[in-house]
C-alpha positions in Angstrom: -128.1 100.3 141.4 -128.3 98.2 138.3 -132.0 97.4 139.4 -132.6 101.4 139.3 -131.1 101.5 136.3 -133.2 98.7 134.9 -136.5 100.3 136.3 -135.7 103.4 134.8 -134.9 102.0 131.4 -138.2 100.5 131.4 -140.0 103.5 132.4 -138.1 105.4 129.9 -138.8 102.7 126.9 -142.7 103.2 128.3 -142.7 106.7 127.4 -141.0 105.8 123.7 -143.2 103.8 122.8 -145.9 106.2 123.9 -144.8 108.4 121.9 -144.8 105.9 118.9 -148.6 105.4 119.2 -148.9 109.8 119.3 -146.3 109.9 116.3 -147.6 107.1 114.4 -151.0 106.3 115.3 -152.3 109.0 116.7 -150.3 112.3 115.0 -153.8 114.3 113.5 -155.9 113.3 116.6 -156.2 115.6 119.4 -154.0 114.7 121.8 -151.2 114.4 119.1 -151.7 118.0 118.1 -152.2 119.1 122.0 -148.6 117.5 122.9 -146.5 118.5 119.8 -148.3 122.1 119.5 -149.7 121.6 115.9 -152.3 122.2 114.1 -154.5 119.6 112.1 -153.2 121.0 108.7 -149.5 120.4 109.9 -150.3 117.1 110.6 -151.5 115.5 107.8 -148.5 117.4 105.9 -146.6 115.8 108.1 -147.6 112.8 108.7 -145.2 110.7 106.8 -142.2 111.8 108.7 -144.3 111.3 112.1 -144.8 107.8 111.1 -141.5 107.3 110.3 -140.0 109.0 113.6 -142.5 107.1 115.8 -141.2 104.0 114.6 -138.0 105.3 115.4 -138.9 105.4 119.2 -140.5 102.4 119.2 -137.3 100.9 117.7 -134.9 102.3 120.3 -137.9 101.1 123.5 -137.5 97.5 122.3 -133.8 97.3 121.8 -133.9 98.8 126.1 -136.8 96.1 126.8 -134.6 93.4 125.3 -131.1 94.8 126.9 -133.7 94.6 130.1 -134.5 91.0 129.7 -130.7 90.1 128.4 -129.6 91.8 132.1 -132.4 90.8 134.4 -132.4 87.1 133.4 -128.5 86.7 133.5 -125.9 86.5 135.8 -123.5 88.7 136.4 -120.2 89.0 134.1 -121.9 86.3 131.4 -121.9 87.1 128.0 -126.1 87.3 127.9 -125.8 89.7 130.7 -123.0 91.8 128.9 -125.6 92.2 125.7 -128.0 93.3 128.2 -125.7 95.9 129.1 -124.6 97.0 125.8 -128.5 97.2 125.0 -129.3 99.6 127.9 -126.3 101.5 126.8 -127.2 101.7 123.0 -131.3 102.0 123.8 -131.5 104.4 126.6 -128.1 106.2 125.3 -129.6 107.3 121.4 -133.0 108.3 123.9 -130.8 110.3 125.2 -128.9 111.6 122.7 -132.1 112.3 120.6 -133.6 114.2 123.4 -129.9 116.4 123.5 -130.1 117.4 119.8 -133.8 118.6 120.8 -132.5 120.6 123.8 -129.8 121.8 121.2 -131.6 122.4 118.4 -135.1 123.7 119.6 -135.1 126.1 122.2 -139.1 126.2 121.9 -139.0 122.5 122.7 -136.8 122.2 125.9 -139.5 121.3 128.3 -139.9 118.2 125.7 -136.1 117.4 125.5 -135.7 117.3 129.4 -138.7 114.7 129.9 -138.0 112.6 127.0 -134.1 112.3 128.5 -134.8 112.5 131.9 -135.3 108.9 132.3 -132.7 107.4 129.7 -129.9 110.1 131.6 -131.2 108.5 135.4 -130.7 105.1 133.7 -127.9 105.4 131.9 -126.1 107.0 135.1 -127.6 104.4 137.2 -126.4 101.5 135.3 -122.7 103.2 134.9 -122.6 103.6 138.9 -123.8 100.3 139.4 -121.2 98.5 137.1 -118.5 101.1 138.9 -119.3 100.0 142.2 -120.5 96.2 141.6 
């Protein structure tokens, strides 16, 4: 189970840091405006706090890739494999929670909350069942 949940969390950092590159490299080009349902003048007025939310995402993809190394590379109950842990917990957990305060906030948006915290949800259950059970 803790190999499901590390799959998932690197699936789940893949798709942050995809939307980094839409958010932050990518915000007044087509398929920026086609996923997040704007329009080229939105954009550039908005293109500041894009930047500084795709960084965001990036942020919390690396702090899951390195609680993925810390896990896959350690054994069991060390202290290199407990960081891994509590980085799977903090970077798929704030995915999660970010993609909750969309669901919550922004009803238009819901189809975007549920596959941005899809993933981070499977892996954060995953990993909790795994330690549970392990």
């Amino acid at each position: 189970m803790i190999i499901t949940a590390l799959v998932l969390a690197g699936l789940a950092a893949l798709l942050h840091v995809y939307i980094f590159f839409l958010e932050s490299i990518a915000w007044t080009k087509p398929a920026a405006l086609k996923t997040f349902g704007t329009t080229r003048e939105e954009a550039e007025s908005t293109r500041e706090l894009a930047f500084n939310q795709g960084f965001y995402n990036l942020f919390l993809a690396v702090v899951a890739g390195v609680g993925i190394a810390f896990a896959a590379a350690s054994d069991p109950g060390t202290a290199a494999s407990a960081a891994g842990i509590a980085l799977l917990y903090a970077g798929a957990g704030s995915m999660l929670a970010a993609a909750l305060v969309l669901f919550v906030t922004s009803p238009g948006k819901r189809a975007a909350a549920v596959k941005q915290g899809a993933l981070p949800l499977l892996s954060v259950l995953a990993l909790t069942v795994g330690l549970l059970l392990g």
